[in-house]
MMTF fields as JSON, N, C-alpha, C and O atoms, coordinates in Angstrom:
{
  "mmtfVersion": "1.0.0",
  "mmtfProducer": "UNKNOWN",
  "numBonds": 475,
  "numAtoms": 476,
  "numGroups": 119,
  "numChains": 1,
  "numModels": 1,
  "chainsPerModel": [1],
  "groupsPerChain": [119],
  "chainIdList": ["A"],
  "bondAtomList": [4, 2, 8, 6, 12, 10, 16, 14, 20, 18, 24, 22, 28, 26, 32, 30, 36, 34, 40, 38, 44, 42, 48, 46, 52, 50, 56, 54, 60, 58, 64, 62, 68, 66, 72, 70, 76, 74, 80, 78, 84, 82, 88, 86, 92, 90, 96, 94, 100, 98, 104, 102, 108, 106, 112, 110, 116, 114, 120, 118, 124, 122, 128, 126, 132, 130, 136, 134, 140, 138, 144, 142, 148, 146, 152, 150, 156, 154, 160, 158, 164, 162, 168, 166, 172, 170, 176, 174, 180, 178, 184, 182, 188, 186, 192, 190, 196, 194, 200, 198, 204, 202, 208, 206, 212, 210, 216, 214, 220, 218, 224, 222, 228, 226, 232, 230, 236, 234, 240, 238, 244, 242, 248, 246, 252, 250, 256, 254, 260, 258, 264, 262, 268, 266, 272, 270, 276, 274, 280, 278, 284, 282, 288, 286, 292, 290, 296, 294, 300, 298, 304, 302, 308, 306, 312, 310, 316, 314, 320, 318, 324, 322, 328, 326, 332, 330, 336, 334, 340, 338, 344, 342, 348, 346, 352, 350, 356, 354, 360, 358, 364, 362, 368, 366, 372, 370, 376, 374, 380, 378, 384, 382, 388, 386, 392, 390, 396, 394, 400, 398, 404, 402, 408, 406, 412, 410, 416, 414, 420, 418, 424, 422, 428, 426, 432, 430, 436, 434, 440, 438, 444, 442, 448, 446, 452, 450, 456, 454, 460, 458, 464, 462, 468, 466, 472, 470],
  "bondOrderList": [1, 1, 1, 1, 1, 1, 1, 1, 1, 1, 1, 1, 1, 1, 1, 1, 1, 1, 1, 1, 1, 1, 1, 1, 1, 1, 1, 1, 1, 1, 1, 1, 1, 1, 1, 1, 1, 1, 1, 1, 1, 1, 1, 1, 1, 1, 1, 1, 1, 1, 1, 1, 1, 1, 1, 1, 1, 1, 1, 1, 1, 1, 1, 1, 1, 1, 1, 1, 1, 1, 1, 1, 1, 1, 1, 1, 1, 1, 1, 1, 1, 1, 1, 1, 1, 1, 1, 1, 1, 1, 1, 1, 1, 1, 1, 1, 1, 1, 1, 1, 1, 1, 1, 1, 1, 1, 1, 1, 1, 1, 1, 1, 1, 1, 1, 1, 1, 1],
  "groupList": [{"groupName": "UNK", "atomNameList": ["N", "CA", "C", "O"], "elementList": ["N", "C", "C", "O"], "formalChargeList": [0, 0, 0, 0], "bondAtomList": [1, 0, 2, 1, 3, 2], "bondOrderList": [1, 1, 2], "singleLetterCode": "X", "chemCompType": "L-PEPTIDE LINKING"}],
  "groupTypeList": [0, 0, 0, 0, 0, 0, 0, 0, 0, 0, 0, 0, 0, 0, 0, 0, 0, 0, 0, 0, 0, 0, 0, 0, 0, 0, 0, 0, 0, 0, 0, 0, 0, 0, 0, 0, 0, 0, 0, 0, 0, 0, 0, 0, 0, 0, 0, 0, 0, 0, 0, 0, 0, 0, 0, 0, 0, 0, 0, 0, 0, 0, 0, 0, 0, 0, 0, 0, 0, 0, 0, 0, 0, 0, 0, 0, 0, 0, 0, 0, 0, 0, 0, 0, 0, 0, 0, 0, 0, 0, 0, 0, 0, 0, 0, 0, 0, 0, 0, 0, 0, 0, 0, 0, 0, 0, 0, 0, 0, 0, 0, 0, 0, 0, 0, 0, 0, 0, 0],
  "groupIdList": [1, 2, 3, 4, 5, 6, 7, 8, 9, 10, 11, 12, 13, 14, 15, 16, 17, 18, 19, 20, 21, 22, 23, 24, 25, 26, 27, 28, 29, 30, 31, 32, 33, 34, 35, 36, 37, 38, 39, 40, 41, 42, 43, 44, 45, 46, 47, 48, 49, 50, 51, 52, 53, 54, 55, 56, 57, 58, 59, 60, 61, 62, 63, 64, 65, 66, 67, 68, 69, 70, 71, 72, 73, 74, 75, 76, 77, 78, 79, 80, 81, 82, 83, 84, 85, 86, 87, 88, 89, 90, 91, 92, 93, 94, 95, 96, 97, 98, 99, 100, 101, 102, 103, 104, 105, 106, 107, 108, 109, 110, 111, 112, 113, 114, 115, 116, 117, 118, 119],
  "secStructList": [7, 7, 2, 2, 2, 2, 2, 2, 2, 2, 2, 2, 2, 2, 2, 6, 6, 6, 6, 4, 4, 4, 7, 6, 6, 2, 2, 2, 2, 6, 6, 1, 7, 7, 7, 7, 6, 6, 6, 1, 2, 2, 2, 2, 2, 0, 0, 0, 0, 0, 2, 2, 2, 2, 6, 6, 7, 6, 6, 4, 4, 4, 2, 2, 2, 2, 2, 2, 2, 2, 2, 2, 2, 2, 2, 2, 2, 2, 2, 2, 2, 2, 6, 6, 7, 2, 2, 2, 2, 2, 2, 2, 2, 2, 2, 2, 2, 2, 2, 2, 2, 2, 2, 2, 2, 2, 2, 2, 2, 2, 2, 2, 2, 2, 2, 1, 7, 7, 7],
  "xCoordList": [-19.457, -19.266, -18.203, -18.439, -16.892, -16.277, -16.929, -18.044, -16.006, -16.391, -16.409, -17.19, -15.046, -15.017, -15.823, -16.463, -16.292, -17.513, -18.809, -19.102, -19.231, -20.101, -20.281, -21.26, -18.906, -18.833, -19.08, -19.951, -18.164, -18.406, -19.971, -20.33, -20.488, -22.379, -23.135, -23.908, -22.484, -23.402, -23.052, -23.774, -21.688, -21.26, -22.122, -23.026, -21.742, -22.467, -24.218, -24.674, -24.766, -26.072, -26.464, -27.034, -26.063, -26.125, -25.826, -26.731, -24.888, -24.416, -24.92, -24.747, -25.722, -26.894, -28.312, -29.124, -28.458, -29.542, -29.402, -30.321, -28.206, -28.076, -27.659, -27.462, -27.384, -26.68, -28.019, -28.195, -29.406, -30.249, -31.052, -31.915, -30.762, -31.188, -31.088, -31.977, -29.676, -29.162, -29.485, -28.665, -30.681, -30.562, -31.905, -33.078, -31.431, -32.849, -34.128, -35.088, -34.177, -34.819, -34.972, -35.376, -34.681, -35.065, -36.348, -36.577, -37.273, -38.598, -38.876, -39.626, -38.519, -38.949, -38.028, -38.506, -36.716, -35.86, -35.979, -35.443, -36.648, -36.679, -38.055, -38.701, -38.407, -39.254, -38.928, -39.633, -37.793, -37.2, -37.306, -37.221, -37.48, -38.011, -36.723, -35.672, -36.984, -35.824, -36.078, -37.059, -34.958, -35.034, -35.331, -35.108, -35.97, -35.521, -34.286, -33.464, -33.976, -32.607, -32.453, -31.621, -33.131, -33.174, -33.304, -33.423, -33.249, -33.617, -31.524, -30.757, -31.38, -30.117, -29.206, -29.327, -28.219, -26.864, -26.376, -25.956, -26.501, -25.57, -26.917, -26.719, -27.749, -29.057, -28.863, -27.947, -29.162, -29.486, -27.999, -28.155, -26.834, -25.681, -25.735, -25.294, -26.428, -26.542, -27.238, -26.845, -28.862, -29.359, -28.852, -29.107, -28.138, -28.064, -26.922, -26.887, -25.411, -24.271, -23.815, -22.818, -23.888, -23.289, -23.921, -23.259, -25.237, -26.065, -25.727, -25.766, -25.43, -24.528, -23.009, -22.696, -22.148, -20.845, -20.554, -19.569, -21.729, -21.37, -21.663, -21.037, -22.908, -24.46, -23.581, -23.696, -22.939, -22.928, -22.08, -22.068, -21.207, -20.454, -21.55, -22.627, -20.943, -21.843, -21.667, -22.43, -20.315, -20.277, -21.362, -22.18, -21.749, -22.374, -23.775, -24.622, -24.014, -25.685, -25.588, -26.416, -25.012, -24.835, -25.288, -25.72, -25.167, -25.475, -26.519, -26.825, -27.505, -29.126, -29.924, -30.702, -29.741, -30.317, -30.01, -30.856, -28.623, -28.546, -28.587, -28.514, -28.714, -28.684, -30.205, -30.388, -31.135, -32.653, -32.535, -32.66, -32.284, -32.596, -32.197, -32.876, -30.737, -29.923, -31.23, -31.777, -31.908, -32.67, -34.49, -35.386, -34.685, -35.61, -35.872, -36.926, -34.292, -34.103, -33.886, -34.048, -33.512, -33.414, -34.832, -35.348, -35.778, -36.854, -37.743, -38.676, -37.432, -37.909, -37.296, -38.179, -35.811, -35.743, -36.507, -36.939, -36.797, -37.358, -39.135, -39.734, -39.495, -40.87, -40.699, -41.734, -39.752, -39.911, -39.471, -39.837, -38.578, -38.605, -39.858, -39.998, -40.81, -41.5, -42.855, -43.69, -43.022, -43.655, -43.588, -44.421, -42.489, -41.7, -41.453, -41.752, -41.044, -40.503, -39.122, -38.613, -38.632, -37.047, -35.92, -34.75, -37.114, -35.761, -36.283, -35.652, -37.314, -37.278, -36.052, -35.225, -36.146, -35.377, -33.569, -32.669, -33.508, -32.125, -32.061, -31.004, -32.964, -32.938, -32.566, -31.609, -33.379, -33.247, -32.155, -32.09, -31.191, -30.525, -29.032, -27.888, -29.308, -27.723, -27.685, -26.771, -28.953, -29.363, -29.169, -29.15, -29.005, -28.763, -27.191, -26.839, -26.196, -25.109, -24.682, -23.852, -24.854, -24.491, -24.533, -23.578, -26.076, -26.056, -25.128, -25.468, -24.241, -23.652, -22.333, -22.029, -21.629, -20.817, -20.752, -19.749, -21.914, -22.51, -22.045, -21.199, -22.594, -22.212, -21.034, -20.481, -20.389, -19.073, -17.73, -16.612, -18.5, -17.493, -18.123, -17.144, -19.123, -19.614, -19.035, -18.745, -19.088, -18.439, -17.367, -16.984, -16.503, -14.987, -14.762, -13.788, -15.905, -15.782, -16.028, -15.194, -16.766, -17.153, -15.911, -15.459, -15.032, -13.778, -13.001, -12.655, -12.69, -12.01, -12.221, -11.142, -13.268, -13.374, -13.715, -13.877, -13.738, -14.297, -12.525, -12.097, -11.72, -10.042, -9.459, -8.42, -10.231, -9.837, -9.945, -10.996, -8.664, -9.076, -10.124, -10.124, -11.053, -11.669, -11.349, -10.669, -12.131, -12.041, -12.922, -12.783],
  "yCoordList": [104.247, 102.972, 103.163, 104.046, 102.369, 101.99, 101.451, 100.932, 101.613, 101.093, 99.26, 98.482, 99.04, 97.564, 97.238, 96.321, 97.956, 97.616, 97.104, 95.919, 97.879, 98.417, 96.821, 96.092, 96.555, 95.595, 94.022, 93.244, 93.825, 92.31, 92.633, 91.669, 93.456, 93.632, 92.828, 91.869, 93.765, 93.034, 91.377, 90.548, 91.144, 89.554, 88.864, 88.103, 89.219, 88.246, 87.887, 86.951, 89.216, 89.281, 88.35, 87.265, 88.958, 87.844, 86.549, 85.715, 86.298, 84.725, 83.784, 82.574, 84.856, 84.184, 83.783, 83.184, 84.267, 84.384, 83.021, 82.207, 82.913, 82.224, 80.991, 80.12, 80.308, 79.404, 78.846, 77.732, 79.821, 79.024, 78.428, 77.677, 78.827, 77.858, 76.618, 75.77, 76.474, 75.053, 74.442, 73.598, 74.646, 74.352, 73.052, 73.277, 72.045, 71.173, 71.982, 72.223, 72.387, 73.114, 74.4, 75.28, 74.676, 76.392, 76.887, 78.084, 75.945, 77.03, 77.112, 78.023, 76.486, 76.82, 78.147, 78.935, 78.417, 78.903, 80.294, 81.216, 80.457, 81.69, 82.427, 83.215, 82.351, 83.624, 84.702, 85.592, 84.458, 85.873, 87.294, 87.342, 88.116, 89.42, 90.109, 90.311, 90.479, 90.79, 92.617, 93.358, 92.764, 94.667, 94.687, 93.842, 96.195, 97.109, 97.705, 97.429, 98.669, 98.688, 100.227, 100.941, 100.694, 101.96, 101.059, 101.808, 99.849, 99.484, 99.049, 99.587, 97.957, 97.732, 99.02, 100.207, 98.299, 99.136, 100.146, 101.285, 99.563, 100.311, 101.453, 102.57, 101.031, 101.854, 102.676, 103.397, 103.043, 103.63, 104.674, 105.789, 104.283, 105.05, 105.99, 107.064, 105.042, 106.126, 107.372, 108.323, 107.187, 108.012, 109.093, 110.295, 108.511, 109.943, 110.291, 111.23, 109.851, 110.901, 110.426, 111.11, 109.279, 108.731, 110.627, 111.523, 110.457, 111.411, 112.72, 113.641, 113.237, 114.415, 114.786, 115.878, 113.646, 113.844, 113.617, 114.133, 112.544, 112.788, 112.449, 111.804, 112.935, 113.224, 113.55, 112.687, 114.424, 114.875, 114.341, 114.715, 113.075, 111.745, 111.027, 110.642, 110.917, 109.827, 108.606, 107.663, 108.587, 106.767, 107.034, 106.169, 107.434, 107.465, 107.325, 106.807, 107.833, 107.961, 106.742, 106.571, 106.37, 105.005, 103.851, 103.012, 103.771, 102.729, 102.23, 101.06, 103.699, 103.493, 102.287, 101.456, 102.29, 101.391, 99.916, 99.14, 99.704, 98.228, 97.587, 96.39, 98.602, 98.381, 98.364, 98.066, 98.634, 98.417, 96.977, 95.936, 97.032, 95.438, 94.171, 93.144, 94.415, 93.406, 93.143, 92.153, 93.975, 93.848, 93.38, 93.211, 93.253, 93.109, 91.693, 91.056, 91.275, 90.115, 88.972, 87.762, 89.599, 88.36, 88.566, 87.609, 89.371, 89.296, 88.174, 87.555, 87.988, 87.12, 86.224, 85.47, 85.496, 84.098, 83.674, 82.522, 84.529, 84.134, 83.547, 82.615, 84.386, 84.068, 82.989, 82.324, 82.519, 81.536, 80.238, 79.096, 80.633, 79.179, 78.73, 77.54, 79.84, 79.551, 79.309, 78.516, 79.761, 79.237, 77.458, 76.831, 77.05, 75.849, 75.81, 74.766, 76.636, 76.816, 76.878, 77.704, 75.982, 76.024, 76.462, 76.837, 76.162, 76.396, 77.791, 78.398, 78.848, 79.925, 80.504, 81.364, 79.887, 80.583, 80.561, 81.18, 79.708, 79.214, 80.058, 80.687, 80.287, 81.282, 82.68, 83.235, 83.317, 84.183, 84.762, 85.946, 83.547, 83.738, 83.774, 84.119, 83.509, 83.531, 85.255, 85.958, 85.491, 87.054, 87.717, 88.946, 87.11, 87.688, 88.309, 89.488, 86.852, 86.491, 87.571, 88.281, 87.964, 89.109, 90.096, 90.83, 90.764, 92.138, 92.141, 92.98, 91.445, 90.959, 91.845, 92.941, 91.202, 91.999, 93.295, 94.008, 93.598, 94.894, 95.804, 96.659, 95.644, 96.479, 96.75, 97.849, 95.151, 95.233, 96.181, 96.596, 96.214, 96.653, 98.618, 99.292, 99.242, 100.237, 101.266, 102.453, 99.816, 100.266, 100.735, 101.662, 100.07, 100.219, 101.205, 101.791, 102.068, 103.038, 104.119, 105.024, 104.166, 105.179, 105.322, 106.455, 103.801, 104.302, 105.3, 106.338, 104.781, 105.303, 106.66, 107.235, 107.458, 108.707, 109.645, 110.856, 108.768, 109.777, 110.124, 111.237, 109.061, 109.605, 110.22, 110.871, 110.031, 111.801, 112.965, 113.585, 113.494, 115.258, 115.921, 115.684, 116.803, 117.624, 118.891, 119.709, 118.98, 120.596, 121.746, 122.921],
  "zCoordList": [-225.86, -226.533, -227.607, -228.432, -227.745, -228.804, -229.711, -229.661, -230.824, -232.033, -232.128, -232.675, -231.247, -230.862, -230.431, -230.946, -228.995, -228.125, -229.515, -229.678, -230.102, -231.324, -231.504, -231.34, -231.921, -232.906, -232.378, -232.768, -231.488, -230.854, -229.745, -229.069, -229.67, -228.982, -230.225, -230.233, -231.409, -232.686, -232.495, -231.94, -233.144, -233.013, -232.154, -232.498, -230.846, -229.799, -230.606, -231.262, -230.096, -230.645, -231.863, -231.75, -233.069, -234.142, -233.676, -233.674, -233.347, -233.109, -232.019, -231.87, -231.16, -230.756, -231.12, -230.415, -232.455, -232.737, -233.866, -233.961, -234.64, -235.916, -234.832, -235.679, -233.522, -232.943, -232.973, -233.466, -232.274, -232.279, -232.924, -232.471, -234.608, -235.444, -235.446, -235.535, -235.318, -235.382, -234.226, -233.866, -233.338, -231.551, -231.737, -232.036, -231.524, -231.732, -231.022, -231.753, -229.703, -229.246, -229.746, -228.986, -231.04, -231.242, -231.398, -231.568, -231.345, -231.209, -229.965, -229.615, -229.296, -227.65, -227.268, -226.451, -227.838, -227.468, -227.928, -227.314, -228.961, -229.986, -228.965, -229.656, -228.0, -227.491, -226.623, -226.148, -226.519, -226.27, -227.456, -228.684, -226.625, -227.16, -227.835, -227.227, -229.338, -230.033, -229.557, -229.612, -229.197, -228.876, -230.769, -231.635, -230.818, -232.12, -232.148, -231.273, -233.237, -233.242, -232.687, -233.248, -231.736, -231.207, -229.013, -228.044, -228.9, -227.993, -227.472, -226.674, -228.358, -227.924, -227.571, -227.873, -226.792, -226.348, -227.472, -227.268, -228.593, -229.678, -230.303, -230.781, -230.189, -230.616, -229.555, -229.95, -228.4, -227.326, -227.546, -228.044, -227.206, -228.22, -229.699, -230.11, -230.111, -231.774, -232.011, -232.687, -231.048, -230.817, -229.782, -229.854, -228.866, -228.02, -228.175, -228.97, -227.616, -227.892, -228.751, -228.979, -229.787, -231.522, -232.502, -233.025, -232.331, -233.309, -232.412, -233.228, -231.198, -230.857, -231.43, -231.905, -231.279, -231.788, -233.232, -233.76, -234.146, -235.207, -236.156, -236.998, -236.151, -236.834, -238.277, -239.147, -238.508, -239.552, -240.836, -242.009, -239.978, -240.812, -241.461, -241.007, -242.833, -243.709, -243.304, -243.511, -242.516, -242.495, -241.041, -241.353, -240.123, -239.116, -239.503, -238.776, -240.751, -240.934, -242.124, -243.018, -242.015, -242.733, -242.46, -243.251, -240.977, -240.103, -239.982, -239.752, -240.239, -239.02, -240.265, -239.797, -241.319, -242.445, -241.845, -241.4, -241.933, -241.894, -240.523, -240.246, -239.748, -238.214, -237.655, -236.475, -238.373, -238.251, -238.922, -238.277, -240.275, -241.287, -240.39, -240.354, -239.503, -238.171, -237.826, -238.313, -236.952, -235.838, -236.39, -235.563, -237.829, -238.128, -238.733, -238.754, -239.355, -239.537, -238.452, -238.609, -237.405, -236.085, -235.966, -236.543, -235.486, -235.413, -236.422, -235.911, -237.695, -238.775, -238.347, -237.94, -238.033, -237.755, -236.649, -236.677, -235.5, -234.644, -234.863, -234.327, -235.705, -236.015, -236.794, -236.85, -237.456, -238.545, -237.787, -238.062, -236.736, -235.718, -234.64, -234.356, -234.029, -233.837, -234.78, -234.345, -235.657, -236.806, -237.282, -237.935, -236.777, -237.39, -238.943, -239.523, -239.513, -240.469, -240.895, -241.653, -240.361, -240.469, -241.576, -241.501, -242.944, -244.464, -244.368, -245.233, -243.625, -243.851, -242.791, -243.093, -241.635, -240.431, -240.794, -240.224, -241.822, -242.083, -243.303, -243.359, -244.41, -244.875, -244.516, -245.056, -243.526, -242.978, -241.867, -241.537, -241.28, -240.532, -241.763, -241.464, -242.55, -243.733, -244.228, -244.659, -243.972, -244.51, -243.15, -243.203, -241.814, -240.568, -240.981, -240.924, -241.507, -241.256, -242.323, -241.755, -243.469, -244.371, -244.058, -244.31, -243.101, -242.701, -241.236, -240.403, -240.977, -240.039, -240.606, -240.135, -241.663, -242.576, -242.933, -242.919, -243.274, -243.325, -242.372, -242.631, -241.225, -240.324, -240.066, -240.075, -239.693, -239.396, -240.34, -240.035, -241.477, -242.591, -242.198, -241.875, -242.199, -242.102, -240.585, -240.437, -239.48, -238.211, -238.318, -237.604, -239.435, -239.697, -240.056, -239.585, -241.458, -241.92, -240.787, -240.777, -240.083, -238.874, -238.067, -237.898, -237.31, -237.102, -237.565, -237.0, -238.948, -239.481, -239.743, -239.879, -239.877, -240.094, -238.746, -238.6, -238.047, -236.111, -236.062, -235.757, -236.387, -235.983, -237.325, -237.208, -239.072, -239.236, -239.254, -239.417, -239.055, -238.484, -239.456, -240.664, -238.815, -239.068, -239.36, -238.741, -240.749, -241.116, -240.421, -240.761]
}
């Protein structure tokens, strides 16, 4: 997996999750099963050859924090749309949309240091 790859998996993901807030139908829509963040594509990557090749980058061990909170917070809008709680799910999906940033800005840092040379 690229780092791009990395990155627009998250996008999509998030932006499916925050679309269905706004979905008149979003509590019917929200029962789909949120993976954890060891389940998705980019999880399943981190753990096996991400944490082989480069376990020992800070920006790499950087990730596993806000990349659980991603996956714990779609999990909360989802409960809060089927809940029918909407000012929580809209709450919670603006806090989707930040750790959204998060990553994206952290992914960047991981780029950036997998292509400099090593001592």
């Amino acid at each position: 997996m690229t780092i791009d790859a990395a990155k627009t998996n998250h996008q999509l993901f998030i932006s499916k999750i925050v679309t269905t807030v706004s979905d008149p139908d979003a509590a019917t829509k929200a029962t789909q099963e949120i993976p954890d963040h060891h389940q998705c594509a980019f999880g399943h990557w981190y753990d096996d050859v991400g944490r082989q090749l480069f376990s020992k980058l800070p920006a790499f061990r950087a990730l596993e924090a806000p990349h659980s909170q991603v996956h714990q917070m779609a999990k909360a809008v989802y409960a809060a749309l089927r809940n029918g709680n909407m000012d929580e799910a809209i709450q919670k999906s603006n806090e989707l949309s930040r750790l959204e940033q998060e990553i994206l800005e952290k992914l960047d840092t991981l780029g950036t240091a997998i292509q400099e040379p090593r001592h």
